[in-house]
C-alpha positions in Angstrom: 0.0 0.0 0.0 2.8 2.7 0.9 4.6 1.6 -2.2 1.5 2.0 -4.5 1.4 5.7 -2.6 4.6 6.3 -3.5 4.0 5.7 -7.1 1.0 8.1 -6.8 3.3 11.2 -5.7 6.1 10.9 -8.1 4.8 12.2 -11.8 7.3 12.4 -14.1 8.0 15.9 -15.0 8.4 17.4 -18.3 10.7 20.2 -18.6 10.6 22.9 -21.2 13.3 23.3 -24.2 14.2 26.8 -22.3 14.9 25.1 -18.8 17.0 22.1 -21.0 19.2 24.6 -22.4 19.3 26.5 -19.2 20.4 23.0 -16.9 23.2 22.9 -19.6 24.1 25.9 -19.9 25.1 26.2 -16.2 26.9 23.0 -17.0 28.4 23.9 -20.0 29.3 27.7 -19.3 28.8 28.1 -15.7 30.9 25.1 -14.5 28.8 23.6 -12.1 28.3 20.1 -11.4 26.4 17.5 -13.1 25.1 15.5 -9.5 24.4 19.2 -8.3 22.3 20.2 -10.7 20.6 16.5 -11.4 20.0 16.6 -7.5 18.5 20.2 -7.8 15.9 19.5 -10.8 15.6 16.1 -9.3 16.5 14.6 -12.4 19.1 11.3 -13.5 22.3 12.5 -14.2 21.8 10.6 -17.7 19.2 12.7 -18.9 21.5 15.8 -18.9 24.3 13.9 -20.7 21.5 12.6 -23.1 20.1 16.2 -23.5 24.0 17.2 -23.7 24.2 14.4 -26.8 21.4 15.8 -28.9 23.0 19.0 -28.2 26.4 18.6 -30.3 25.0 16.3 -32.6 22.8 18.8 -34.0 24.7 21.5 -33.5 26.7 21.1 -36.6 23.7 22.8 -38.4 24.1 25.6 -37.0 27.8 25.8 -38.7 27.3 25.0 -42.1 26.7 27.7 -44.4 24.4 27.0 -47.2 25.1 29.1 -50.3 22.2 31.7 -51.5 20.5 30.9 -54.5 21.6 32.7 -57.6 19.2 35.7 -58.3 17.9 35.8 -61.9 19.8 39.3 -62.3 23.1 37.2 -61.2 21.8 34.3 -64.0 21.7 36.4 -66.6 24.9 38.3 -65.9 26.7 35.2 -66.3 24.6 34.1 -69.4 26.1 37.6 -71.0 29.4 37.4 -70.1 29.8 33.8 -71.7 28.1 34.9 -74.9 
């Protein structure tokens, strides 16, 4: 009975994209430690380095530089100078 109680409090929280980033952040920039701040949120550890994960991998998007498209102005420039 106390366990099925027990069950009854804990909900599992969902936290937003903004407190993700800030959790990390304070990680990440601010120094502090991961069991501090899992034991603050009340949160596993492995979440943050799983949040921490998806953070470099897509990160890489942020750095590539996609080229403009050509204008039609531009198009035609180039169409003149070959003729």
């Amino acid at each position: 009975m106390a366990e099925e109680n027990k069950l009854e409090k804990q909900k599992r929280r969902r936290l937003s994209a903004e407190e993700k980033v800030k959790i990390l952040s304070e990680i990440l920039l601010k120094g502090r430690g991961l069991s501090e701040l899992a034991d603050e949120y009340k949160i596993h550890p492995n979440k943050i380095l799983e949040w921490r994960k998806v953070l470099f991998e897509s990160a890489t998007g942020i750095f590539e530089q996609k080229r403009p498209d050509i204008t039609e102005k531009a198009k035609q420039r180039k169409i003149d100078v070959l003729e």
